[in-house]
C-alpha positions in Angstrom: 106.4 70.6 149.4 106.6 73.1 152.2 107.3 76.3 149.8 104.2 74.6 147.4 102.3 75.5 150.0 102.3 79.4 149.9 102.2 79.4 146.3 98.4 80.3 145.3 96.1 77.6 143.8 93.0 77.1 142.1 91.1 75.1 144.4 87.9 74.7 142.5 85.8 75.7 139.4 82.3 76.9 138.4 80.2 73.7 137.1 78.4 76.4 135.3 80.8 78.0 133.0 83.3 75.2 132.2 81.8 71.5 133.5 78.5 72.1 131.8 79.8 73.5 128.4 82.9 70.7 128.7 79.6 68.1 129.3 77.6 69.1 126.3 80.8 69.6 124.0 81.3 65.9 124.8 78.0 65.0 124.0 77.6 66.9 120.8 81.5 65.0 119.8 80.0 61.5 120.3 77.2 62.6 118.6 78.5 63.9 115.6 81.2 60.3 115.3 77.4 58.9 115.6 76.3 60.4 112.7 79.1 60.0 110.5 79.8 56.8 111.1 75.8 56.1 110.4 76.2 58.0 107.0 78.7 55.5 105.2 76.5 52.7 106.0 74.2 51.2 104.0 70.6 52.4 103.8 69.3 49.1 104.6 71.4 48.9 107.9 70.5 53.0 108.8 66.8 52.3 108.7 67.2 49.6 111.8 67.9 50.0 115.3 70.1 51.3 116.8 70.9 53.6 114.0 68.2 55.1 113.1 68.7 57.2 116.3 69.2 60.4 115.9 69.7 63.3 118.0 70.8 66.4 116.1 71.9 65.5 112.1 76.0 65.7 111.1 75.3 69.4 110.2 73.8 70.8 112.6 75.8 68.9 115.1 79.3 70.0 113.8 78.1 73.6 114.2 76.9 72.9 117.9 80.8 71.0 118.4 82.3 74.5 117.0 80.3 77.0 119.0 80.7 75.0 122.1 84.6 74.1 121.5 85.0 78.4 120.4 82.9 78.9 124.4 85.1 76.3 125.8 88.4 78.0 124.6 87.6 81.2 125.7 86.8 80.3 129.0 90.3 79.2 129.5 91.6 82.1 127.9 89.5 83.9 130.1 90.6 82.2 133.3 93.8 83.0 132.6 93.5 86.9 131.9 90.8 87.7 134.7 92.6 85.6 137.0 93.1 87.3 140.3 96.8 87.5 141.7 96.9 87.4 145.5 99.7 89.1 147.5 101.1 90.6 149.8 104.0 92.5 151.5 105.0 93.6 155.0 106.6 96.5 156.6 107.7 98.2 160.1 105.0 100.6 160.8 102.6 102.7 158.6 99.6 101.4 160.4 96.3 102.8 160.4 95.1 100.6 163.2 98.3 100.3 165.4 100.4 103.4 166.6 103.1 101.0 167.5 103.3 98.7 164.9 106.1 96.5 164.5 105.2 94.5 161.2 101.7 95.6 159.0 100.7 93.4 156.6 98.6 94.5 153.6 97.2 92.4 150.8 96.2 93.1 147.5 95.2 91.7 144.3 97.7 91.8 141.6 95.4 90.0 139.1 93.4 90.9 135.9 90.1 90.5 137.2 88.2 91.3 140.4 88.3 88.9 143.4 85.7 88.5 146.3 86.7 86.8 149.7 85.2 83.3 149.5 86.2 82.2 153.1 89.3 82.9 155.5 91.0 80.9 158.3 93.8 82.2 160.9 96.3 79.5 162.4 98.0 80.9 165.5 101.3 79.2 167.3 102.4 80.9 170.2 106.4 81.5 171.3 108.3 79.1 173.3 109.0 82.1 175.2 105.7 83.4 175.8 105.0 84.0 179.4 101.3 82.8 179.4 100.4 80.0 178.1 97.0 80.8 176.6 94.2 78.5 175.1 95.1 78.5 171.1 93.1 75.6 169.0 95.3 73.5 166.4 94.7 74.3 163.2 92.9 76.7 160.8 90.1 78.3 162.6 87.5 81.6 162.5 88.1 85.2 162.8 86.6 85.0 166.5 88.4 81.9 168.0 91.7 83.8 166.2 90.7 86.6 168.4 90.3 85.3 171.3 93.2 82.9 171.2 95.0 86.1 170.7 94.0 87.8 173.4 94.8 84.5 175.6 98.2 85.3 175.0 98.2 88.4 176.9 98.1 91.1 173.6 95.6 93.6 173.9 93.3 94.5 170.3 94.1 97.6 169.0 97.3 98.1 171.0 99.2 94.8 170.8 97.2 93.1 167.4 95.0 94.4 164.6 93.7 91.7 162.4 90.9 92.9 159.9 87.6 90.7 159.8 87.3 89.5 156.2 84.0 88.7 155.4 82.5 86.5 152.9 81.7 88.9 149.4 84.7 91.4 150.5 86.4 92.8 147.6 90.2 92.6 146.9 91.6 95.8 146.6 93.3 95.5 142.4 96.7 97.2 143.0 100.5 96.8 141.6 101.8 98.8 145.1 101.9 96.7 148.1 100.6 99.5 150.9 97.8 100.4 148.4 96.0 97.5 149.6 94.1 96.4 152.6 95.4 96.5 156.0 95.2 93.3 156.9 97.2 92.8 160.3 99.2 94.7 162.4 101.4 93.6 165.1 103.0 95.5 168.0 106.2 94.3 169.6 104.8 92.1 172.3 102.9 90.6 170.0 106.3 89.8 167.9 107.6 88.3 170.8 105.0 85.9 171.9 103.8 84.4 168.1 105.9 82.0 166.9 103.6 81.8 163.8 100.3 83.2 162.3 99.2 82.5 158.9 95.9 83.2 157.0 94.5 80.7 154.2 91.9 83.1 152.1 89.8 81.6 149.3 88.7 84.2 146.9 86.1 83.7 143.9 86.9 85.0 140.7 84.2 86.6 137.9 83.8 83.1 136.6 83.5 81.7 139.4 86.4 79.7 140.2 87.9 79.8 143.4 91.5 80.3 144.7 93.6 79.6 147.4 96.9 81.5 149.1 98.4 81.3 152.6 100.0 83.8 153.7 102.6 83.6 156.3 102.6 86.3 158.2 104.8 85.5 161.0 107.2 82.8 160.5 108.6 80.4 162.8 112.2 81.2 164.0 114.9 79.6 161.6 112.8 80.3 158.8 114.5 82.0 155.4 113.4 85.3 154.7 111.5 85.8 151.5 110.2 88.6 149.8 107.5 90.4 151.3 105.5 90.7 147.7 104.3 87.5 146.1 
């Protein structure tokens, strides 16, 4: 359950390209039994109620059943090749933000399709050993309380910690190469030592509309396996 939790996930989808067309392929399905059922009965029964309701005749409605069924599959094709592919890898230095950098993260979308930043939360523990004790919230919280309980722990922005402000509509860089993407943190070696863990939870929308899920752990807790970098 614990490694489920950094894979990426589709959290939600767009009612408009897949519930509505799933909705009226439904409809049109019970409507078409509807009609053949009605069209091996006997005229005399047809002509009463309820059977002489009728919303779309068995020809036209198997042609709405096939457009809509030929929509819905390739939507889910669709979903699957413009699906975007969050990751990310980290490395010792090569920061544009911190001279001293001690471990830069960058992420980047390894996907088919674009991806814009939906939403993003920060979840900060501090060390055991960290001199000041700091006023860090439980749980996920925004860029600015992130900051702040940041800065509570004694590490200075831009010297100690760089974390990039993702706002909502940002775009995802699309790249294969880890460092090609965004710089998305940067810590110094004080700020190494007093994090016990920080992780980001980004939900990015996709050209269809679904949204997607991946946290990222960018500093792990002590005692915790080492895993690739790139995911």
């Amino acid at each position: 359950m614990e490694e489920s939790r950094w894979e990426q996930r589709r959290v939600s989808v767009s009612g408009r390209t897949l519930r509505w067309p799933r909705a009226l392929l439904a409809f049109a399905l019970v409507d078409l039994v509807w009609e053949i059922v009605k069209s091996n009965l006997d005229t005399g029964v047809r002509d009463g109620w309820p059977w002489r309701l009728t919303v779309l005749d068995a020809s036209t409605c198997a042609a709405v059943v096939a457009l809509l069924t030929g929509i819905v599959l390739t939507r889910t094709q669709l979903s699957q090749t413009m699906r975007p592919i969050l990751s990310w890898s980290a490395v010792a230095g090569n920061s544009d933000r911190l001279d001293d950098s001690r471990r830069t993260v960058y992420l980047i979308n390894a996907g088919g399709g674009r991806s814009v930043v939906h939403s993003v939360a920060y979840q900060v523990r501090p060390s055991a050993r960290c001199p000041e004790p700091g006023v860090v919230p439980p749980g996920w919280m925004p860029w600015q309380t992130a900051v702040d309980s940041l800065a509570s722990l004694g590490l200075d922005w831009n010297e100690d910690v760089f974390l990039l402000h993702l706002g909502k509509g940002a775009a995802i860089p699309m790249t294969n190469t880890g460092t090609d993407g965004m710089e998305l943190l940067a810590l110094g070696h004080k700020a190494l030592e007093r994090l016990a863990a920080l992780d980001v939870r980004i939900q990015v929308e996709d050209v269809l509309g679904d949204v997607y899920e991946r946290q990222l752990q960018c500093v792990r807790p002590a005692g915790t396996s080492s895993r690739p970098g790139r995911r």
